[in-house]
N, C-alpha and C positions, 0 to 999 in steps of 0.2 A: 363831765356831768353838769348837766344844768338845771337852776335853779327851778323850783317850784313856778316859783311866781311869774318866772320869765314864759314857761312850760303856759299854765293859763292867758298868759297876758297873750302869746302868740296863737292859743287855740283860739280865743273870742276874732284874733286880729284873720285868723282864717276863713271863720265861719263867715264874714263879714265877706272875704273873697271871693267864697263857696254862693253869697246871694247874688252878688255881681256878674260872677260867672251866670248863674241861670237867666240877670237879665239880659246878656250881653246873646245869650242863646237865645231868646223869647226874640229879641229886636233881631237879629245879623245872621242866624244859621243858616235863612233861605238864598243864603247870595254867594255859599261856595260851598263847594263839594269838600267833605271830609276827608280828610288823607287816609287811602286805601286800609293802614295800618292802624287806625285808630278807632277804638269802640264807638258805639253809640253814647247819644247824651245819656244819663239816666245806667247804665247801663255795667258801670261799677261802682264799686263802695266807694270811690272819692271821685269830688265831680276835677278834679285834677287830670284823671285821667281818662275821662270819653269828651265825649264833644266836640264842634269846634274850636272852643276858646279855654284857654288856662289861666285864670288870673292869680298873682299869686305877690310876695315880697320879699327880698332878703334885705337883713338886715346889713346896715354900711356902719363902720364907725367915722363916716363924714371926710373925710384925708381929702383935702382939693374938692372940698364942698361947701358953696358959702353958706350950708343952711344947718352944717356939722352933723353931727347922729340922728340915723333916720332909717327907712325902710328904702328902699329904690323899689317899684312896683314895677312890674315885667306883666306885659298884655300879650300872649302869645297863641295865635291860631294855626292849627294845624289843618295845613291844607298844602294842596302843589298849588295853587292856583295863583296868582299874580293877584295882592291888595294893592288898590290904589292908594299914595300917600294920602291923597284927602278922606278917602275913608279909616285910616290910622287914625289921624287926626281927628276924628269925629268922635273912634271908638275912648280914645284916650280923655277925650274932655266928656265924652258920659262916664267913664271910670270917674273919671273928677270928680264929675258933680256925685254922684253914689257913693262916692267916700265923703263927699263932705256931707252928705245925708246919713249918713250910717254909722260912723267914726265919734260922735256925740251918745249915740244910740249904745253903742256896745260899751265905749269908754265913758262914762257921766264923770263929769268933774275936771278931766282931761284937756286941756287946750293943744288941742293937734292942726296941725296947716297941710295941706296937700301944694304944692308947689310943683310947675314945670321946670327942672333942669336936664338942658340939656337936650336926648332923646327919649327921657324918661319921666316919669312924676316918682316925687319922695315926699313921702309921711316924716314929719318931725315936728317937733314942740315936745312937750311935757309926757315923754316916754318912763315915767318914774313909773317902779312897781306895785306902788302904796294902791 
């Protein structure tokens, strides 16, 4: 069972994913075809599940992380189509920069860092419930 607080703190830290994802569809949906199996944008109750892109984060307890407890964010498009690495790299540093715009926004008071490690970017700093 989990906590209340934990419960809100990851719904705001969603909804936050939920705007991203739509910007990530607004910029990048006209450059690859949707995988055969996948809804339309728009087109169920959670933007998780249509479109091309799923942004989303699990939570890490940091083990072999110089940055310790955090989220790891996963940028993941469904498509067969072959992404160029440089376009990864594009998508992932506008995730950046819209967490680092948005993460103030949702969290006030909060001091969070977005960081590349690795092949991924992680949310961490001041994850308290309060």
């Amino acid at each position: 069972m989990r906590h209340q607080k934990a419960k809100a703190w990851e719904k705001k830290l969603k909804s936050v994913f939920d705007e991203i994802d739509a910007e990530l569809e607004k910029q990048y949906s006209n450059r690859f075809n949707l995988h055969p199996s996948r809804s339309s944008e728009g087109t169920t109750s959670n933007p998780e599940m249509d479109g091309l892109f799923n942004v989303g984060a699990s939570y890490s307890a940091g083990f072999g992380s110089k940055f310790g407890p955090g989220y790891v964010v996963e940028v993941r498009l469904s498509t067969l189509q072959r992404v160029p690495l440089e376009l990864t790299s594009e998508m992932n540093e506008k995730v950046k920069a819209l967490l680092s715009e948005k993460l103030p926004l949702a969290f006030p008071g909060k001091t969070l860092h977005i960081d590349n490690e690795r092949h991924h970017l992680r949310i961490h700093g001041d994850l308290s419930l309060d």
